[in-house]
C-alpha positions as CSV (number, residue, x, y, z in Angstrom):
1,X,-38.4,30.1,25.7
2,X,-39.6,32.2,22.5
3,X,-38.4,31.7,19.3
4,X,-35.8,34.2,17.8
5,X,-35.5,32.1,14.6
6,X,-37.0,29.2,12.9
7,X,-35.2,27.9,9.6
8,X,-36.3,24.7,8.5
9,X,-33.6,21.9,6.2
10,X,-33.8,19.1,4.2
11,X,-31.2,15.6,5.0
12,X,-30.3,14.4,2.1
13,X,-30.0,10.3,1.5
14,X,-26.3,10.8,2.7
15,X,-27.2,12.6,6.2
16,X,-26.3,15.5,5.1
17,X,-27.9,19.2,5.6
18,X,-27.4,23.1,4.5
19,X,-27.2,25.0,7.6
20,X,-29.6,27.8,6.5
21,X,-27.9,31.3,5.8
22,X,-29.7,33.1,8.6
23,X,-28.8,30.3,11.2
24,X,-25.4,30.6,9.9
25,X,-24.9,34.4,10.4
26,X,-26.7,34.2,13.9
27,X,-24.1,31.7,14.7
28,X,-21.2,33.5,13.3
29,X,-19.7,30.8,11.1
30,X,-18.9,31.2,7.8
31,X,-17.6,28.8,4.7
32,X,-15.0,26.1,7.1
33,X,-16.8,27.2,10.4
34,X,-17.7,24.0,13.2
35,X,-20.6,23.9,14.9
36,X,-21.8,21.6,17.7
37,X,-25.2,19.6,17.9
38,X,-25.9,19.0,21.6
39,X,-28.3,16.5,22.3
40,X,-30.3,16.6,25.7
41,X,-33.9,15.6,27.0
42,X,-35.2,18.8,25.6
43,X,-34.4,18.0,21.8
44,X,-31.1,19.3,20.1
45,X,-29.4,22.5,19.8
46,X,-26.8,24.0,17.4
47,X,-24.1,26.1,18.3
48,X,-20.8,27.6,17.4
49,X,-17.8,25.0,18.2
50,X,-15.2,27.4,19.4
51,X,-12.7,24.5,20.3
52,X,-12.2,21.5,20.6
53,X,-13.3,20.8,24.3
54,X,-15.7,18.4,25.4
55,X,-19.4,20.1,26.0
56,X,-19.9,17.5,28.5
57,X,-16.8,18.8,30.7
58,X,-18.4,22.3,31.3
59,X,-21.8,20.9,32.4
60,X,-19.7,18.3,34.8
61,X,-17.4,21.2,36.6
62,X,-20.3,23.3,37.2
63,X,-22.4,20.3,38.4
64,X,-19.3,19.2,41.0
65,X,-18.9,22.9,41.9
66,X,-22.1,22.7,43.2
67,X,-22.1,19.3,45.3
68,X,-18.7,20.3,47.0
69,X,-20.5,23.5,47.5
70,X,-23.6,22.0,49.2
71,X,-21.9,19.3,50.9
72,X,-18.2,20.2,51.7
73,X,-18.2,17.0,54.1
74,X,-17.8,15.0,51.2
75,X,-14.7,15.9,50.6
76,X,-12.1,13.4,52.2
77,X,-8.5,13.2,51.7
78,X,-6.5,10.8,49.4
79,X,-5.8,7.3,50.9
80,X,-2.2,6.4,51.5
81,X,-3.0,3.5,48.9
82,X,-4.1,6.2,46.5
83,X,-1.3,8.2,47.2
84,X,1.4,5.8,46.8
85,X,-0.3,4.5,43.2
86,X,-0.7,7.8,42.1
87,X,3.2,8.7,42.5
88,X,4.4,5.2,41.0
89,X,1.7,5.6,37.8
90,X,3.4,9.0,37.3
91,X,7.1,8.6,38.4
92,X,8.5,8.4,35.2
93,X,6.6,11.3,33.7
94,X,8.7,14.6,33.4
95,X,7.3,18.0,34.6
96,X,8.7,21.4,33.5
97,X,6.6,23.9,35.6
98,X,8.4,26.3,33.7
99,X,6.6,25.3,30.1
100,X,4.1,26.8,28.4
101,X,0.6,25.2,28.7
102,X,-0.9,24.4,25.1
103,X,-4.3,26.0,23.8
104,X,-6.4,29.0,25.6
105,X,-5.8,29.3,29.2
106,X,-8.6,31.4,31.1
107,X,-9.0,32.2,34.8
């Protein structure tokens, strides 16, 4: 992968960093803007943190997307045993499918 950008930054004896200016307009955050460190095998990258979501839960949907996808066989239906806990762990629990769902909703 080629390098758009290369900033270097000091930690200070608190842990603490400047995000350098130019990373900070390529990312598009300003004075009270998040951003995310993601840490994987191939080091650490920096992004914009749009929300509040979990990065791990994207990389876990597309990764059981793909399994049901190349083994749809796997896919068995709930156990009566399941079933039944299920609907007693959630009895008491009101629905309204009538309410609005909180945060962005995207299809």
């Amino acid at each position: 992968m080629a390098i758009a950008l290369e900033e270097f930054s000091t930690i200070t004896a608190k842990g603490q960093t400047t995000i350098p200016k130019a990373v900070r307009q390529a990312l598009g955050v300003g004075y009270g803007g998040r951003i995310a460190f993601r840490v994987s095998d191939g080091g650490v990258t920096v992004c914009r943190a749009d929300s509040d979501e979990d990065p791990a839960v994207e990389s876990f949907l597309s990764f059981l997307a793909a399994d049901l996808k190349q083994h749809p066989e796997a896919v068995k239906a709930l156990s009566p045993d399941l079933t039944a806990r299920i609907a007693a762990l959630t009895a008491n629990i009101p629905v309204d499918l009538d309410d609005a769902i909180d945060g962005d909703v995207s299809l």
